[in-house]
C-alpha positions as CSV (number, residue, x, y, z in Angstrom):
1,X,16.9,-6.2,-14.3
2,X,14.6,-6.6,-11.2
3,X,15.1,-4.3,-8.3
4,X,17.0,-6.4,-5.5
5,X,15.7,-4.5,-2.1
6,X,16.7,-5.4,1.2
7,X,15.1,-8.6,3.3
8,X,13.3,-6.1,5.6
9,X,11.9,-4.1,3.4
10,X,10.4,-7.4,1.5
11,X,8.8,-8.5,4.3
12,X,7.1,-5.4,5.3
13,X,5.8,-5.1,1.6
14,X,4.6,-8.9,2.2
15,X,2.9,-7.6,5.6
16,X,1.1,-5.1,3.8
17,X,-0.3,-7.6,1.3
18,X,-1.2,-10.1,3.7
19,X,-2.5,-8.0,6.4
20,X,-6.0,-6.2,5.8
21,X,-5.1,-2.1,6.3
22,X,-1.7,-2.1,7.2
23,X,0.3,1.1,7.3
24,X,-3.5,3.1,8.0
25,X,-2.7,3.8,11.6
26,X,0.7,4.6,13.0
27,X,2.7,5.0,15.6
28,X,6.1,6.7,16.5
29,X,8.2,6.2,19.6
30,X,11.8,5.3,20.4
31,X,13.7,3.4,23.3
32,X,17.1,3.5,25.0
33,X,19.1,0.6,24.3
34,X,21.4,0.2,27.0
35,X,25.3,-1.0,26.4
36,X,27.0,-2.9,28.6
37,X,30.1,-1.1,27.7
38,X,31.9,0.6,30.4
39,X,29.9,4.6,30.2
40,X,33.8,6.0,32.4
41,X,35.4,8.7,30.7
42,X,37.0,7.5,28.0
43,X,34.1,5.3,27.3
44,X,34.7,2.0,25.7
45,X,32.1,2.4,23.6
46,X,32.7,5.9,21.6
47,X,29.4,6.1,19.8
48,X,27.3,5.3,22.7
49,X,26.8,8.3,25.2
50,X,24.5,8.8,28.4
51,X,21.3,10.1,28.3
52,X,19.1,11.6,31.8
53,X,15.2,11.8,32.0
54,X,13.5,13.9,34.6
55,X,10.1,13.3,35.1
56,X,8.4,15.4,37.4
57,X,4.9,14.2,39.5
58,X,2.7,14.2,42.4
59,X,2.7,11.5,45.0
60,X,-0.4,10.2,46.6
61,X,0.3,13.1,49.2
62,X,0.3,15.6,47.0
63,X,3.8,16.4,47.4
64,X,5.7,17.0,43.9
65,X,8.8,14.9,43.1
66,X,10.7,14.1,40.5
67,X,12.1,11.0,38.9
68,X,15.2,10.7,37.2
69,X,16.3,7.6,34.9
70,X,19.5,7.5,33.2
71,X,21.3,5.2,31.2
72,X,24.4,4.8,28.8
73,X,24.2,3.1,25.6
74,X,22.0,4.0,22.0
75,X,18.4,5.1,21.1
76,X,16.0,3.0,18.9
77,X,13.3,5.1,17.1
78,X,10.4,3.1,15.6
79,X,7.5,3.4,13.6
80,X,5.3,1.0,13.6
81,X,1.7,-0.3,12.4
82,X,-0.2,0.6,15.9
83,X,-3.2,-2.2,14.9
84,X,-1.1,-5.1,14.3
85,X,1.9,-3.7,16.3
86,X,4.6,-4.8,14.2
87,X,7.9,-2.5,12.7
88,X,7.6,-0.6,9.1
89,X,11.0,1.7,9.8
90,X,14.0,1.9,12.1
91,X,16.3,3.8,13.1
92,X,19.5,3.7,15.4
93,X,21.0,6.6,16.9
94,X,23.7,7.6,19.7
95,X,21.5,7.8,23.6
96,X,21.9,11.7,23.9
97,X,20.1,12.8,20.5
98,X,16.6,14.1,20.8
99,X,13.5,12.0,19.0
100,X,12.1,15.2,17.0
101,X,15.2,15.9,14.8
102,X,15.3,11.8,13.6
103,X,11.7,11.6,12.4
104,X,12.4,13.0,9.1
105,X,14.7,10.2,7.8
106,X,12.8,7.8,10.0
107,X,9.4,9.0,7.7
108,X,11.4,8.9,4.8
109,X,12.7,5.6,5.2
110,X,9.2,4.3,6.0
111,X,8.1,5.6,3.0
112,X,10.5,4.0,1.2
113,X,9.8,0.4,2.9
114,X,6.0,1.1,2.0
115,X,5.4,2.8,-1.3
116,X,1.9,3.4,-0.2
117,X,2.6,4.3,3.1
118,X,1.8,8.3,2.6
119,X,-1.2,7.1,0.4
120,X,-2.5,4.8,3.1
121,X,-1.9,6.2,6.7
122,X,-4.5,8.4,8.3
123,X,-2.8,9.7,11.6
124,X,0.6,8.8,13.2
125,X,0.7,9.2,17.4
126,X,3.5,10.3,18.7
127,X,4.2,11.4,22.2
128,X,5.3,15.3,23.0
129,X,9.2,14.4,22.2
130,X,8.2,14.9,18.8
131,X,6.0,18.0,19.5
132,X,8.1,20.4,16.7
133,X,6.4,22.0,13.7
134,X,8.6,20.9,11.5
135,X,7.0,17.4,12.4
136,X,3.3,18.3,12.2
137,X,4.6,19.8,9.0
138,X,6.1,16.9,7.5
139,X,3.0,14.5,8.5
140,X,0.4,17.1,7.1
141,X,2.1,17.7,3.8
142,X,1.8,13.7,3.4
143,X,-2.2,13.6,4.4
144,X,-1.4,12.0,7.6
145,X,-3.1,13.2,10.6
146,X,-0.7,14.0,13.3
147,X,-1.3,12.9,17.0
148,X,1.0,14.1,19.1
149,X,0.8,15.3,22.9
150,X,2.1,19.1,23.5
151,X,4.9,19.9,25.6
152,X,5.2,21.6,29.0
153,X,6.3,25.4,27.8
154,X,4.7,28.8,29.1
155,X,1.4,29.5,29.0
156,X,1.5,31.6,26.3
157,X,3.5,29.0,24.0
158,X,1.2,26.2,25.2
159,X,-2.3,27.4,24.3
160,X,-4.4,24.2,23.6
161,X,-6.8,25.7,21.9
162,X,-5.9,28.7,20.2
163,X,-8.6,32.3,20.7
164,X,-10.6,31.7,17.4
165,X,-11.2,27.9,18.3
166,X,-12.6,28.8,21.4
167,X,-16.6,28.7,20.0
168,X,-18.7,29.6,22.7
169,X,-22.6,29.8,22.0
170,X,-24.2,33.4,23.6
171,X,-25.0,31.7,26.8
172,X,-21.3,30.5,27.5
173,X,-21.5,27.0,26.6
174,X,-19.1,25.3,24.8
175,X,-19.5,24.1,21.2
176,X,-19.7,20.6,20.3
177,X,-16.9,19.6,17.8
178,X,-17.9,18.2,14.8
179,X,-15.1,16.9,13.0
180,X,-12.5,17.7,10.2
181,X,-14.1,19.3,7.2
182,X,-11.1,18.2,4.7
183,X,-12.8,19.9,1.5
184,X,-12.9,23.1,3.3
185,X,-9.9,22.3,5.2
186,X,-11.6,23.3,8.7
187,X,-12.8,22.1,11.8
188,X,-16.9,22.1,12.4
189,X,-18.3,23.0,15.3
190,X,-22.0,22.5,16.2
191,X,-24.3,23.4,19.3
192,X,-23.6,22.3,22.4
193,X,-24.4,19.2,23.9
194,X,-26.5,20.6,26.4
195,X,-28.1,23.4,24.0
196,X,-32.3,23.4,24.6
197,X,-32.5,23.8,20.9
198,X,-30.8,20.7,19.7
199,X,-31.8,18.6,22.2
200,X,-35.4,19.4,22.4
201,X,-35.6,20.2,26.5
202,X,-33.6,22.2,29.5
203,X,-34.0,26.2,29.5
204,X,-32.3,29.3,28.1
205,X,-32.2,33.1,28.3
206,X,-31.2,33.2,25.0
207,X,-34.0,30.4,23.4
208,X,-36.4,32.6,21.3
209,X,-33.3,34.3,19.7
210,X,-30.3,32.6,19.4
211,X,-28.8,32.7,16.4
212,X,-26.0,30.3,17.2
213,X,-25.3,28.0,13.7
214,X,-22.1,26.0,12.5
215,X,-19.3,27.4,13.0
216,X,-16.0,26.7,10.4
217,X,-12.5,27.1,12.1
218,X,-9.6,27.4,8.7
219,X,-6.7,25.4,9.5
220,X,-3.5,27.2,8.6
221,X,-0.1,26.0,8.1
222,X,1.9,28.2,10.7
223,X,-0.7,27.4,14.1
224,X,-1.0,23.7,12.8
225,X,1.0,23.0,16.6
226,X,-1.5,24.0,18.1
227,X,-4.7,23.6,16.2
228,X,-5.0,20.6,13.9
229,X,-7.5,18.5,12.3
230,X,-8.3,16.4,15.9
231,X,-8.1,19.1,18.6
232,X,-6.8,17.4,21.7
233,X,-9.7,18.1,23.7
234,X,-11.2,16.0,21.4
235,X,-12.3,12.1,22.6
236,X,-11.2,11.2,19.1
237,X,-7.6,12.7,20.3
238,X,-7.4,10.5,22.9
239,X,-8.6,7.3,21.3
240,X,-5.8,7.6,18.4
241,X,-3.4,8.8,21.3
242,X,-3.9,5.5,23.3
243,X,-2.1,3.9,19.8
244,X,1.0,5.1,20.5
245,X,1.3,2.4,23.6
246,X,1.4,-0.3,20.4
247,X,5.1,0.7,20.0
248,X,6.0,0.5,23.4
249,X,4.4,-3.1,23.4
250,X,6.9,-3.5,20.1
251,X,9.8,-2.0,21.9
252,X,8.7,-4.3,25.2
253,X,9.2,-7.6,22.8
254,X,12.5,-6.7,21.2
255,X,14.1,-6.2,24.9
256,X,12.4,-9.0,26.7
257,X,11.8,-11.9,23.9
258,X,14.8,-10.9,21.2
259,X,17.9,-9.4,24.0
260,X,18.1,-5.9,22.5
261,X,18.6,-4.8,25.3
262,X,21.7,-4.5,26.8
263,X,23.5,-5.0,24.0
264,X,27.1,-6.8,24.6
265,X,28.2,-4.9,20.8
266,X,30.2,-1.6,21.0
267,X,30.0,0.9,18.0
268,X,26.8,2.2,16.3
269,X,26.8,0.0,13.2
270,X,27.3,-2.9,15.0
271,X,24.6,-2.1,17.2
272,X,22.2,-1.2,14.9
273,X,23.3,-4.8,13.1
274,X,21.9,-6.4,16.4
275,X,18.5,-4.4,16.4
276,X,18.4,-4.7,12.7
277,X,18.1,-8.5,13.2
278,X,15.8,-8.5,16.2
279,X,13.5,-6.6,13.5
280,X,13.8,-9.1,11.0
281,X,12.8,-12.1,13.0
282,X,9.8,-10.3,13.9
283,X,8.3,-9.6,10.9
284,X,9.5,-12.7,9.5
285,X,7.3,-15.2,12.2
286,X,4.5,-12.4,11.4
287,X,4.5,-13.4,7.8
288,X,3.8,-16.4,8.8
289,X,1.5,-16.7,10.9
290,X,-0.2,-14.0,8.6
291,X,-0.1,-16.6,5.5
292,X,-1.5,-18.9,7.6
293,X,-4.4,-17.1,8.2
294,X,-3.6,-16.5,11.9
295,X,-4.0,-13.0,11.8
296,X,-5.1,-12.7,15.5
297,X,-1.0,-13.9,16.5
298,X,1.2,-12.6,14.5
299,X,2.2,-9.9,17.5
300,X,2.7,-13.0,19.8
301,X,6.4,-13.6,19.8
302,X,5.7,-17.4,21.8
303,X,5.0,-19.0,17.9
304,X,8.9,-16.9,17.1
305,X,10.5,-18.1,20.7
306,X,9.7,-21.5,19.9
307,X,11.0,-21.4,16.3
């Protein structure tokens, strides 16, 4: 008897034939759905609830302020294919829920949309909502590089670099990183840029008798938070960190082309219905323009308005 599986999970098992290296780099992000329900004690809509960002900054003055967005409705949490921005999992939850405690069934579910997924992905950027170990945890176990910003804690809990990554050649300059060693399961660290020795020129004390050489940092389990296989300070870091803006670009299109947002449903299921078929009709017109070879607009959604 053959397995009947749901319409969405067919047609991101179709994407992933159709579409050269989908599901290698990721993204994770999520995106308040607002209801148009009335948000008044009672609330007309019991499983929606309000939810209140503050964001602090600096003005152009250099005074601080602060920002403060808040709405009343649901939470959609996406992950998505960050080079051909289109959905692999969903999940809908109530507006007041944090991101981090959600990515475990939203992983699991993606895994389960795409055999392959944990087989194929490389790294996964996330922004510092899901900065919890038990998510670098999670990823690692599966071989997936995690990306994901730090949050704003003390100094002491928010060490970027923990003391034995800190290499430091005998005149005080930094070390050059090197990359992930993943059959030693370390980071390599060479001279620095600027070191005489490598570089042939330039002048230092410690020429004629430095013994500086590769340095191996072990990664380990319990500091993976803070140290994993791309260090922030890394440029690689912030080139797979810039593919988390692929699922705000998906979350933009499901608001603006298919009216997620501001939903005129009340109740979670039939909410997550609604979002459920916003999904649909965008992988669907990406199929197609992927089996028509038109693999450079299948994340244009003017081919699926006009349809």
């Amino acid at each position: 008897m053959r397995e009947r599986k749901p319409l969405f999970v067919k047609l991101v098992r179709r994407l992933a034939e159709v579409l050269p290296g989908f599901g290698e780099r990721l993204a994770t992000d999520s995106t308040k759905v607002h209801s148009l329900a009335n948000g008044k004690k009672p609330a007309a809509d019991s499983d929606a609830s309000w939810k209140k960002y503050e964001h602090g900054y600096t003005d152009e003055a250099g005074m601080p302020r602060k920002s403060v967005v808040k709405w009343f409705g649901y939470k959609l949490h996406l992950l998505v294919d960050a080079v051909y921005e289109l959905p692999i999992a969903a999940l809908l939850s109530t507006a007041r829920d944090n991101d981090a405690p959600h990515f475990g069934a939203l992983w699991e579910k993606a895994k389960a949309n795409l055999r392959q997924l944990s087989k194929c992905a490389k790294s996964n950027a996330l922004d510092k909502g899901y900065d919890e170990a038990a998510v670098h945890r999670r990823l690692w176990a599966d071989g997936v590089v995690p990306i994901i910003a730090i949050r704003n804690q003390t100094e002491e809990e928010n060490q970027l670099l923990l003391p034995e990554n800190r290499q430091r050649c005998p005149d005080d300059r930094e070390l050059r990183f090197d990359g992930y060693q993943r059959s030693r399961n370390s980071l390599r660290y060479d001279l620095p840029k600027t070191c005489p020795k490598g570089r042939g020129r330039g002048r230092c004390e410690f020429l004629g008798h430095c013994g500086q050489k590769l340095v191996r940092v072990k990664l380990q389990e319990a500091t993976l938070r803070h140290l994993g296989p791309v260090p922030r300070d890394s440029k690689k870091f912030q080139r797979l960190y810039k593919g988390r803006t692929s699922a705000e670009r998906v979350n933009e299109r499901l608001k603006d082309r298919w009216g997620l947002d501001c939903v005129r449903r009340r109740g979670l299921k039939r909410v997550q219905v609604w979002s459920h078929l916003a999904l649909l009709c965008m992988n669907a017109f990406a199929v197609v323009m992927a089996e028509a070879g038109r693999l450079s607009e299948v994340r244009k959604t003017v081919h699926s308005t006009a349809g």
